[in-house]
N, C-alpha and C positions, 0 to 999 in steps of 0.2 A: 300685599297687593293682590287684587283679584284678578283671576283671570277672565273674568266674564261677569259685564255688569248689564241687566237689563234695564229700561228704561219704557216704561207702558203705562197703560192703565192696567187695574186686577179689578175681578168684580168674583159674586157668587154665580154661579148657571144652575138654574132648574129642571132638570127635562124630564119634559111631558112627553112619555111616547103616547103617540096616538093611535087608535083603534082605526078609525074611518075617515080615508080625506083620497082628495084625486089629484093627482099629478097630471101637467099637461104640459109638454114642449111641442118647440118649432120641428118642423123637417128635419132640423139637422139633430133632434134630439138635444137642445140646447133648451137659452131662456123659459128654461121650466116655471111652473110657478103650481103655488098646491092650492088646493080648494078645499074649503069644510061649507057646511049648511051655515047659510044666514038664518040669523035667528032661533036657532035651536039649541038641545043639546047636547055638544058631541061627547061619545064615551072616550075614554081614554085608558090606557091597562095599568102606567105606572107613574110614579114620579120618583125621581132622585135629584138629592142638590149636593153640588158638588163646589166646593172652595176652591179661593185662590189660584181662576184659571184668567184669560185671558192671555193674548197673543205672546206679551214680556214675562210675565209671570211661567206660563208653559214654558217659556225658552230658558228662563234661570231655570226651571226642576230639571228640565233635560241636559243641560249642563251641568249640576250640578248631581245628576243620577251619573253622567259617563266621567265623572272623579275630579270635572275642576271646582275649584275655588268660585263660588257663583252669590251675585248679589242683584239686588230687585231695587231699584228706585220708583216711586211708584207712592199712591194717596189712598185713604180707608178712610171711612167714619169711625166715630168714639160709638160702635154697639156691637150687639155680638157679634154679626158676619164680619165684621173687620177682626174680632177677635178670634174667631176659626181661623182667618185668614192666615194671620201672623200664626197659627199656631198651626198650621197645614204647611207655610213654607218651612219652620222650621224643623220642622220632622222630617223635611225634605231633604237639609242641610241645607239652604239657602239665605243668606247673610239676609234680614231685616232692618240693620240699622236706617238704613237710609228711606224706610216707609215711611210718611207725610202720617200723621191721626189728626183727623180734622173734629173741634170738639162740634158736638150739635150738625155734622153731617151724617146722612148714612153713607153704609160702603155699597158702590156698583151693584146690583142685582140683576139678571138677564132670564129671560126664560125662550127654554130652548125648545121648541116643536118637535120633536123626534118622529119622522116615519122614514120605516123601512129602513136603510144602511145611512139616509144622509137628514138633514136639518135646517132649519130654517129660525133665528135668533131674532126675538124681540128684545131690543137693547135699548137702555136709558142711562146718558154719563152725568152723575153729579157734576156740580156746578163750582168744585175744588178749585183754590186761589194756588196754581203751580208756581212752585219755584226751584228750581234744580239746587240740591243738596251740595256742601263742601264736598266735593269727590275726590280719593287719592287719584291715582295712576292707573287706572287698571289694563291688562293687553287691549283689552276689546268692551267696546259699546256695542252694543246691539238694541238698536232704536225700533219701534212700532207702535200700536194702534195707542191714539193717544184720541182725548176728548174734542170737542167739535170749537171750542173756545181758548185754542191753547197755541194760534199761530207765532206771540212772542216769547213762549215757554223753547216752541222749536228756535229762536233765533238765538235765547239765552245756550239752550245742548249746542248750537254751531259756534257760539262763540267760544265756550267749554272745548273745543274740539280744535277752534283754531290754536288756541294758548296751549296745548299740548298734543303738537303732532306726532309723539310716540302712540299715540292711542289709536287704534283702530276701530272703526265704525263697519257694522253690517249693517243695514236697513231694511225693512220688512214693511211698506209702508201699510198702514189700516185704511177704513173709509175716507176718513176727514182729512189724513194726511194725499191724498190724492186729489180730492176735491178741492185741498188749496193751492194746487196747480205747482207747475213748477219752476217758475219766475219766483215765488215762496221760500220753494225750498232748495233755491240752485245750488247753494252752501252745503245741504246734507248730500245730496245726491254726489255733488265733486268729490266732494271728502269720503264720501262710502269707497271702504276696499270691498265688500260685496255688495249686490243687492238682490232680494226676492220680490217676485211675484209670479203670479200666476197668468196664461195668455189674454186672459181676458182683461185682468187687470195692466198690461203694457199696452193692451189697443188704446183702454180710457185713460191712462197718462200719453199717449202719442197722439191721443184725434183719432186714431185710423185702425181702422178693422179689416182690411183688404191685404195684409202683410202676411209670410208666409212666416215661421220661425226664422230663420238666421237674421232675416232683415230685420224682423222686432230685438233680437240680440244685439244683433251690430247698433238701430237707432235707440236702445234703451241706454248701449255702454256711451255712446256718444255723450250723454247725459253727464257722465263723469266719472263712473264708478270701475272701478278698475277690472272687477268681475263681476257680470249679470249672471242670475241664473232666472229658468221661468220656468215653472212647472206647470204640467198639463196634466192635471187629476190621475185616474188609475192608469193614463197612456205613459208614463216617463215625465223627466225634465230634462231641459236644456241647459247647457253653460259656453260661455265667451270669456275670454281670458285677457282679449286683447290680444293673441297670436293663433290660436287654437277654439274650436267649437266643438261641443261633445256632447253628444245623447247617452244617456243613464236611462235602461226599463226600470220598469217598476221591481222592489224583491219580490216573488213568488206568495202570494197568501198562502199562511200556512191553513186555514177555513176562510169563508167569505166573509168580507167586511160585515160590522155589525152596527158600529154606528163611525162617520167618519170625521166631528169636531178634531182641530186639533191634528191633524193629517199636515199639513202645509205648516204650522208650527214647528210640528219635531222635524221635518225634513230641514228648515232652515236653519233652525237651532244646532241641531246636529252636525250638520257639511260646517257651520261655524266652527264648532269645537272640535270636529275634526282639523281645522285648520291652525287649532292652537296646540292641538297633538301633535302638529309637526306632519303631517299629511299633505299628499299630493289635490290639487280641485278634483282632476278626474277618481281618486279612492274618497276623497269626503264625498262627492256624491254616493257614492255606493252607503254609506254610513247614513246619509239621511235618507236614505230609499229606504232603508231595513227597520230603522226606527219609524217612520214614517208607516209602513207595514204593520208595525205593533202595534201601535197607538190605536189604529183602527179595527181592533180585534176585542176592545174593551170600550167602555161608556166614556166619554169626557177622554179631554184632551192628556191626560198625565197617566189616566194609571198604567198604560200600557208600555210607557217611556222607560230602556231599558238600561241594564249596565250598561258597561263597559265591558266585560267579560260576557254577559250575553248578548252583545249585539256582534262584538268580536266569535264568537260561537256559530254564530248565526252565516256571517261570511265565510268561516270556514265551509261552509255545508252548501254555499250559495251555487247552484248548476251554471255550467259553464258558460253559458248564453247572457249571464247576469255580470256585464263589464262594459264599462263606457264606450262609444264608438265614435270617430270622428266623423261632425257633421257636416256635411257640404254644403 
């Protein structure tokens, strides 16, 4: 039996860092958006492509780096980036059976814009026929970004979930899974024992941008889930339990971020498997803070994903000031 089975799309990611482009946000240093010259052509310094990442995919390695039992449900084309793929997770230690190979499809492709510490993702999902795999038992689902045509893929995972409520669901949801609202997905949301997001993303699941943290906490748990958490980029995250509310800083950079894919993966992925460690919410946060740290110290979503004995290493060393607080 696994202890952690993901449940996503995987694709390849290219990044392009870029030479020259302009950044421009609001007042509040928000809705950024970048700029290059129309019509020309812009330099660029590097390219790297990097396999089998994606939202589910990152959260099987990251599980599967801090020593559980970890597997990937999940669709590839019959060519070679599906064959990196399968051959990246398994080096990973991450269980493949349950990969979908579609013949005469390709697998996911992205290309990532790279400037400066953060990125910007041109993304295209194949047009894969889902159907969720004979699955054992495993403790935990951990559900996310999945294709734009796959609304009764999620109804078949809720029905999967209803028939075995030993299983435990985290959710992380992606674009497409927010945008089908959640009258959609009232099933996954009830049944998540966690869920992830980011503030910006509980405004565009709630309607409303005028909310402070607790009250996004309190109307996201409303929803169903028995713990929210919301992350607010290099500021910390948030958690609701259903009795208790708790702020987690960010860990300490050990250097400045260098690029940050894959930051909000290892933190959820993480506080998950901490939770199957046998860990308290408020010390699993501290565990996705520190991974979460890592990750954005290196290119792409995984390679900075740590043990288990270094990220345990890591806490030991963590200054004092770096411990959950109760939020009011």
């Amino acid at each position: 039996m696994h202890d952690f089975v993901a449940i996503g799309d995987i694709v390849t990611d290219a990044f392009i860092k870029l030479r020259e482009a302009t950044v421009n946000c609001d007042i509040n240093e928000e809705h950024c958006t970048i700029t290059m010259k129309f019509g020309d052509k812009i330099p660029y310094e590097s390219v790297e492509v990097i396999r089998a990442v994606g939202n589910s995919s990152n959260a099987s390695v990251s599980a599967a780096r801090l020593g559980l039992s970890s597997a990937l449900v999940a669709n590839i084309g019959a060519d070679q980036n599906g064959k990196e793929c399968l051959q990246t997770l398994r080096q990973n230690r991450v269980d493949t059976k349950y990969i979908k190979i579609h013949k005469g499809k390709e697998t996911n492709y992205h290309y990532v814009l790279w400037y400066e510490s953060d990125r910007t993702i041109l993304v295209k999902h194949q047009a894969y026929k889902y159907k969720l795999p004979k699955l054992a038992e495993p403790k935990w689902i951990y559900l996310s970004s999945l294709a734009d045509h796959t609304k009764d893929y999620h109804h078949e995972v809720a029905a999967y979930l209803h028939k075995h409520p030993g299983v435990k669901l985290a959710f992380q949801p992606g674009t497409f899974q927010m945008k089908l609202g959640l009258d959609e997905l009232k099933d996954i949301y009830k049944r998540s024992q966690i869920f992830f997001c980011n503030v910006e993303e509980a405004e565009r699941i709630l309607g409303i941008n005028t909310l402070g943290t607790g009250e996004l906490l309190k109307r996201m748990r409303d929803l169903g889930p028995d713990m929210v958490v919301i992350t607010d980029g290099p500021k910390g995250a948030y958690a609701h339990d259903g009795r208790d509310m708790w702020f987690v800083p960010p860990y300490p950079d050990q250097k400045p971020a260098f690029e940050r894919t894959g930051a909000g993966d290892a933190f959820a992925s993480t506080t998950v498997a901490a939770l199957i460690l046998g860990k308290d919410l408020p010390t699993a946060l501290q565990w996705g803070a520190v991974n979460s740290m890592s990750v954005v110290q290196e290119v792409g979503a995984q390679k900075g994903l740590l043990s288990r004995k270094k990220l345990e290493t890591l806490l030991k060393k963590a200054p004092e000031d770096f411990r959950p607080s109760p939020l009011k």
